[in-house]
MARBA-3410 file (N, C-alpha, C, O; in Angstrom, 1 decimal):
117
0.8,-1.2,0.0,0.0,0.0,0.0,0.9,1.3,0.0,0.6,2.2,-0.7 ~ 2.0,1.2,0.8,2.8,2.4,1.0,3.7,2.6,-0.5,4.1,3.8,-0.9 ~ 4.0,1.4,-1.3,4.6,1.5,-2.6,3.4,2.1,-3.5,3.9,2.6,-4.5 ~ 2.4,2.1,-3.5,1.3,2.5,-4.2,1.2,4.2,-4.0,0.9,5.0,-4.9 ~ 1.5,4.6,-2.9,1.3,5.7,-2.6,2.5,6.6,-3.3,2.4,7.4,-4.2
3.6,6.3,-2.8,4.8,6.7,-3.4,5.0,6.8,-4.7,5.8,7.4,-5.3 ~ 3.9,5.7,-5.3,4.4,5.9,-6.9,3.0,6.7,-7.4,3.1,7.5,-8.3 ~ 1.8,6.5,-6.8,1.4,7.8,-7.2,1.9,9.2,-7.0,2.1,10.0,-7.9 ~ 2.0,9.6,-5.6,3.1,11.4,-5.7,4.4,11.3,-6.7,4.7,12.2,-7.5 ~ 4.9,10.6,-6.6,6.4,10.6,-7.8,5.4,10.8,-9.4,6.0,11.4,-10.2
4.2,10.5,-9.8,3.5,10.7,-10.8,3.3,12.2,-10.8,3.8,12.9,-11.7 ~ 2.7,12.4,-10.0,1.9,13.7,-9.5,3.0,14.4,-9.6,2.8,15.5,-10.1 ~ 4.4,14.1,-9.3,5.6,15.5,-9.1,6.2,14.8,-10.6,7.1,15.5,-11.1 ~ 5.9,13.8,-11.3,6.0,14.1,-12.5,5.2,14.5,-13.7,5.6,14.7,-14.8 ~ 4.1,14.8,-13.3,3.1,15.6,-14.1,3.3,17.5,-13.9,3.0,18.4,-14.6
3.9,17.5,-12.9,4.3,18.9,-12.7,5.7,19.4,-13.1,6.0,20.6,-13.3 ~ 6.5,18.4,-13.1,7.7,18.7,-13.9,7.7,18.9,-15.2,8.4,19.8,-15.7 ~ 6.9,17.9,-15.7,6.5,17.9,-17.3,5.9,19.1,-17.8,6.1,19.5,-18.9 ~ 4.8,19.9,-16.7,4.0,20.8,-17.2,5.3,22.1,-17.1,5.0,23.0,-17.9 ~ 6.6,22.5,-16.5,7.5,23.4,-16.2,8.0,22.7,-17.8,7.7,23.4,-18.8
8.6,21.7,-18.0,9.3,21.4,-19.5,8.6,22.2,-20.2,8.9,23.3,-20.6 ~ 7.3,21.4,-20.5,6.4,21.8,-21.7,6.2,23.6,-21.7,6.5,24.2,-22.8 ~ 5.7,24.3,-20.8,5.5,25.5,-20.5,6.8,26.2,-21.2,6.6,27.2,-21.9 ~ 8.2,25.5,-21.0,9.3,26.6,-21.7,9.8,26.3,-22.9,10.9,26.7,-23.3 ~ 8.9,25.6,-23.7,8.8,25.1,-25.0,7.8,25.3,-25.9,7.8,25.4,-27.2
6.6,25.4,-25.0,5.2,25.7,-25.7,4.5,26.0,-24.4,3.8,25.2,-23.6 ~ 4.8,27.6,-24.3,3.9,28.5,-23.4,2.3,28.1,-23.4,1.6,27.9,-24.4 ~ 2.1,28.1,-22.2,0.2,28.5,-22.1,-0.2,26.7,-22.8,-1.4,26.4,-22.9 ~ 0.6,25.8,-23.1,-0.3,25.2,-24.0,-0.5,23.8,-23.2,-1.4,23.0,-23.3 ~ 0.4,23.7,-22.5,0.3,22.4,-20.9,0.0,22.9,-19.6,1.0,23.1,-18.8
-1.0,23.1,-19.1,-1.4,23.9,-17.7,-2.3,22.6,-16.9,-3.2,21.9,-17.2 ~ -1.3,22.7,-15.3,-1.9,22.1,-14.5,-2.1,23.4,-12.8,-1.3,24.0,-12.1 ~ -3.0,23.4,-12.9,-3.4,24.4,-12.0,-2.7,24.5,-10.6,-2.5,25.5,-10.0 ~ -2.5,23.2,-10.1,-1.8,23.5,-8.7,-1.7,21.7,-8.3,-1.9,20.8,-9.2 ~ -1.3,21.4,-7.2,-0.5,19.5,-7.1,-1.6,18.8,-6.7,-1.5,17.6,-6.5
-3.0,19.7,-6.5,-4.3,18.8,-6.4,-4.7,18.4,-7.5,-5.0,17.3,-7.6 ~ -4.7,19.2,-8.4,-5.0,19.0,-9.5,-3.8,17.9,-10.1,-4.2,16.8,-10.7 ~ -2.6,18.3,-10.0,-1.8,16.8,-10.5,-2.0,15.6,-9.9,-1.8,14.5,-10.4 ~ -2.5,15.7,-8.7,-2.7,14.3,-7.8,-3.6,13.9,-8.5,-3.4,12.8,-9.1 ~ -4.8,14.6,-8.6,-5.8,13.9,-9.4,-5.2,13.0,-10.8,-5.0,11.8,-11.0
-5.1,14.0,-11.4,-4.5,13.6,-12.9,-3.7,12.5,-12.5,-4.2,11.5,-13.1 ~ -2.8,12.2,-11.9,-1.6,10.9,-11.8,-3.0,9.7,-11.3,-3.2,8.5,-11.7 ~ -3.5,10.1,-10.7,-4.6,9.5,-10.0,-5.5,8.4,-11.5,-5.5,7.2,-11.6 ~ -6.0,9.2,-12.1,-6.7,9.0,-13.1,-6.2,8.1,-14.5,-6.8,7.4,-15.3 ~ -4.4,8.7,-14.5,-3.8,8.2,-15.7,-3.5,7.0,-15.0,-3.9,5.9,-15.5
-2.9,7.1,-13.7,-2.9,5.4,-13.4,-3.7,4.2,-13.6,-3.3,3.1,-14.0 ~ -5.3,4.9,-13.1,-6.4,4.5,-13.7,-6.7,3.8,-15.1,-7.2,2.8,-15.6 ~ -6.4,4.8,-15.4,-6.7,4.5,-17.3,-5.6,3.5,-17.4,-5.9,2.4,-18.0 ~ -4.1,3.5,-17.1,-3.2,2.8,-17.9,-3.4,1.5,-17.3,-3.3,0.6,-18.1 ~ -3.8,1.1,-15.8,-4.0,-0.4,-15.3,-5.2,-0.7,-16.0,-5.4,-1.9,-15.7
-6.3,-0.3,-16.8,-7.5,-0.7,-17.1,-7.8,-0.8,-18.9,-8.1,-1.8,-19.7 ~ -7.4,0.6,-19.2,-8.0,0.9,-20.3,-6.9,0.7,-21.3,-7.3,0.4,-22.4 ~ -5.7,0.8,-21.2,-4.6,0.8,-22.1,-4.4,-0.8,-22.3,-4.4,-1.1,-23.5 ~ -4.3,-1.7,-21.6,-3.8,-2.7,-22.1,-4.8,-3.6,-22.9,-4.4,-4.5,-23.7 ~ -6.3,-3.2,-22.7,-6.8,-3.5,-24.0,-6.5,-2.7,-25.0,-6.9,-3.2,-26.1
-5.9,-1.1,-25.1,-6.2,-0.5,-26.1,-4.7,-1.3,-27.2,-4.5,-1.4,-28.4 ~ -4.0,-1.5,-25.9,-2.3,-1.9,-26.9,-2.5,-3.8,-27.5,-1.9,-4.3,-28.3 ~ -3.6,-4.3,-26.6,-3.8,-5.7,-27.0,-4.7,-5.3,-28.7,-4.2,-5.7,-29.8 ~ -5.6,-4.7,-28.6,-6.1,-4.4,-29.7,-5.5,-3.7,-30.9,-6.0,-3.7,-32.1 ~ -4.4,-3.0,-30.5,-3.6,-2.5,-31.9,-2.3,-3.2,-32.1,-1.5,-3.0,-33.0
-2.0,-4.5,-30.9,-0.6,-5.1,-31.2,-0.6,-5.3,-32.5,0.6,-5.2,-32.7 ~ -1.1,-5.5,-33.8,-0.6,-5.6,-35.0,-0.2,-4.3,-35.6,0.8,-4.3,-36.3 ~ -0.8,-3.4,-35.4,-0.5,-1.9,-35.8,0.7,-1.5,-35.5,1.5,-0.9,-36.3 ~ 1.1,-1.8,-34.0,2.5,-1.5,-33.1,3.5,-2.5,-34.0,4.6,-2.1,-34.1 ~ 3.1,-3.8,-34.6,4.3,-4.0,-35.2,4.4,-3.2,-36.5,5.4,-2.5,-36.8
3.5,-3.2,-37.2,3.7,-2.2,-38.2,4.4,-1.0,-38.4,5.2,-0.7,-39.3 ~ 4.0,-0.3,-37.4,4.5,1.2,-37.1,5.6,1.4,-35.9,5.9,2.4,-35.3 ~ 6.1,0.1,-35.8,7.6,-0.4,-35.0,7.3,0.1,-33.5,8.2,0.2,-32.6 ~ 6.1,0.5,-33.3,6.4,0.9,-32.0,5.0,2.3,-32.1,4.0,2.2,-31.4 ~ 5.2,2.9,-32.6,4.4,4.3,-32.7,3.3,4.4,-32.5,2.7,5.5,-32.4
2.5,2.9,-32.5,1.1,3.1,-31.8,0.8,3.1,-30.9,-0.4,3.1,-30.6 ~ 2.1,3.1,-29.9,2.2,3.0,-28.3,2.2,4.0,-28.0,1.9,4.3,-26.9 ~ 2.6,5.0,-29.1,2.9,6.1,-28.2,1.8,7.1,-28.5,1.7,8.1,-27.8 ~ 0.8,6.8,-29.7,-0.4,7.3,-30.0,-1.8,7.1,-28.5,-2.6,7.9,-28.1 ~ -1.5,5.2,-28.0,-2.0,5.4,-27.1,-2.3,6.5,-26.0,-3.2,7.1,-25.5
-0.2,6.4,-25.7,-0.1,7.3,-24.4,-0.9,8.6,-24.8,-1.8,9.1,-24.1 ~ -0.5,9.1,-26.1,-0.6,10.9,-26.3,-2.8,10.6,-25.5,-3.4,11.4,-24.7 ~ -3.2,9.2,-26.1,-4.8,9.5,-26.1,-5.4,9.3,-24.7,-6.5,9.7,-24.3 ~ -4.1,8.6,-23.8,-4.3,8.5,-22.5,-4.7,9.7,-22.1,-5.8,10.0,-21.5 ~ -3.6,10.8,-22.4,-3.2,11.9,-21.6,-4.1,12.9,-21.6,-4.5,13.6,-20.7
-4.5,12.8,-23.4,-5.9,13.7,-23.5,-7.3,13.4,-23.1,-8.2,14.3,-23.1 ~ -7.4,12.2,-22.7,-8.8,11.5,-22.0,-8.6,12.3,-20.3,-9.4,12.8,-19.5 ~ -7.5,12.2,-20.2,-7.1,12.7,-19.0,-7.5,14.2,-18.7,-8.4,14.7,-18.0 ~ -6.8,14.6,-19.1,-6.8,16.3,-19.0,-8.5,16.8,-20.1,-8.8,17.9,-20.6 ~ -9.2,15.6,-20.2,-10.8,16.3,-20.5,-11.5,16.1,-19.1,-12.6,16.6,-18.7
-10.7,15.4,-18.6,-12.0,14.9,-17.2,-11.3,15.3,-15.9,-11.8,14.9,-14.8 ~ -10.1,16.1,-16.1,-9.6,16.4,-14.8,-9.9,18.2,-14.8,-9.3,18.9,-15.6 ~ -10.7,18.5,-13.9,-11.2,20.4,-13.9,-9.3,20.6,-13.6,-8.5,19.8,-13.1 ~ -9.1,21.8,-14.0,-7.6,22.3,-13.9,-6.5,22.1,-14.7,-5.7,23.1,-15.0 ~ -6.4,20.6,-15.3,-5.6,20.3,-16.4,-6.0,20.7,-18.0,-7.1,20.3,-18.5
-5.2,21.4,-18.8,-5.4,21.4,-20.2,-4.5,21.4,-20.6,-3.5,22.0,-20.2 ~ -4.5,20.6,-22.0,-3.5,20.7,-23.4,-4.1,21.5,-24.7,-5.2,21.2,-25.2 ~ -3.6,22.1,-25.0,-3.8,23.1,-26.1,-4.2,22.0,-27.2,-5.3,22.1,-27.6 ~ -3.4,21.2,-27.5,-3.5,20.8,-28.8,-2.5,19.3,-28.9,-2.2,18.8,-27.8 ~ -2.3,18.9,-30.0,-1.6,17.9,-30.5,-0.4,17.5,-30.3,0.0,16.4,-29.9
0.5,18.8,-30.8,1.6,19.0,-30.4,2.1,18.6,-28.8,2.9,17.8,-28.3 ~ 1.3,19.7,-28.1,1.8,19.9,-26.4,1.2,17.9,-26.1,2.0,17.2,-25.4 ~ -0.1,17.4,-26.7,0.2,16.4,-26.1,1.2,14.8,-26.2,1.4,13.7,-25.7 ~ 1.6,15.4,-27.2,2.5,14.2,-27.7,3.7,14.6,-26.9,3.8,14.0,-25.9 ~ 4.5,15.5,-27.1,5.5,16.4,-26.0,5.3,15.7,-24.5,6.3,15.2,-23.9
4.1,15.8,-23.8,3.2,15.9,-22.8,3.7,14.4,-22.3,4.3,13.9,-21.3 ~ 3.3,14.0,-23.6,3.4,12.6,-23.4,4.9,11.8,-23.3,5.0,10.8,-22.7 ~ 5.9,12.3,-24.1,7.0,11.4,-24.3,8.1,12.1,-22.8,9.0,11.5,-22.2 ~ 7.4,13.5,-22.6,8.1,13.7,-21.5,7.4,12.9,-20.0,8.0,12.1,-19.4 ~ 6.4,13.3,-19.8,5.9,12.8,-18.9,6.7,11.0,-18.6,7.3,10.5,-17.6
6.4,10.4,-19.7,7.3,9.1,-19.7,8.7,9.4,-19.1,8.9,8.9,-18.0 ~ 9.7,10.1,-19.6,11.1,9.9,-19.4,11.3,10.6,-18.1,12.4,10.4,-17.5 ~ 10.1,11.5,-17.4,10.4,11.9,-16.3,9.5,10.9,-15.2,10.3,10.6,-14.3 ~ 8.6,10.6,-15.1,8.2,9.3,-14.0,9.1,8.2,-14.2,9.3,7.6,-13.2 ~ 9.9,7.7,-15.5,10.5,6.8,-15.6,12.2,6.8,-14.5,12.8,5.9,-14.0
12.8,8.7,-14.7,13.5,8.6,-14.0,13.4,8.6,-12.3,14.0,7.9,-11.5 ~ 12.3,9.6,-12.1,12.0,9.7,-10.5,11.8,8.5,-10.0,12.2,8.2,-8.9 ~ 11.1,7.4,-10.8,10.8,6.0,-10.4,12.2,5.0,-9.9,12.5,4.3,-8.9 ~ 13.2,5.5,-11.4,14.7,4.7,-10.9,15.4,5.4,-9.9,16.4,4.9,-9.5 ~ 15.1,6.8,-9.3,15.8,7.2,-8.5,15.2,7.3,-7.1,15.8,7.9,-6.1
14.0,6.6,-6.9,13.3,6.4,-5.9,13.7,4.9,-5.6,14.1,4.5,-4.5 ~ 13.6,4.2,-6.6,14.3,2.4,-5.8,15.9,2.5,-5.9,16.6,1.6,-5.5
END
């Protein structure tokens, strides 16, 4: 339970790191209002990725070999935007900020995660 906790706030302080990246690359266009609002959001993407993603990647596994990979990452971008429609406080401008949104948010929970174990 306490590893569950820890990796949701390391989420949450990586959704806010990501929104400081994205902001100095593409102003105004990744806004998370304050760390309630990312709590939620980590809250929610976790949600979605233990439930809804692994049928979404079992159902395009042929596409993913096709496109070597790139329909994974279509996933994430659609995770992120299902996300930030149902979380009040979170918005992505557009297409752009959520693919960005998305490949960073990856490389930054991916590091806080190895630097927490």
């Amino acid at each position: 339970m306490f590893k569950l906790l820890i990796n949701w706030v390391l989420n949450a302080i990586a959704f806010l790191i990501t929104q400081r990246i994205i902001d100095h690359f593409l102003p105004g266009q990744f806004h998370l209002r304050d760390i309630t609002t990312a709590l939620i959001a980590a809250l929610l993407l976790g949600l979605i990725n233990s439930t809804v993603r692994p049928i979404l990647q079992l159902l395009t596994f042929p596409l993913t070999i096709l496109t070597l990979g790139l329909s994974s990452l279509a996933i994430n971008v659609l995770c992120l935007v299902f996300v930030s429609r149902f979380v009040p406080g979170f918005y992505i401008a557009g297409i752009v900020p959520a693919i960005a949104g998305s490949i960073v948010l990856s490389i930054v929970s991916t590091l806080l995660n190895w630097f927490v174990k």
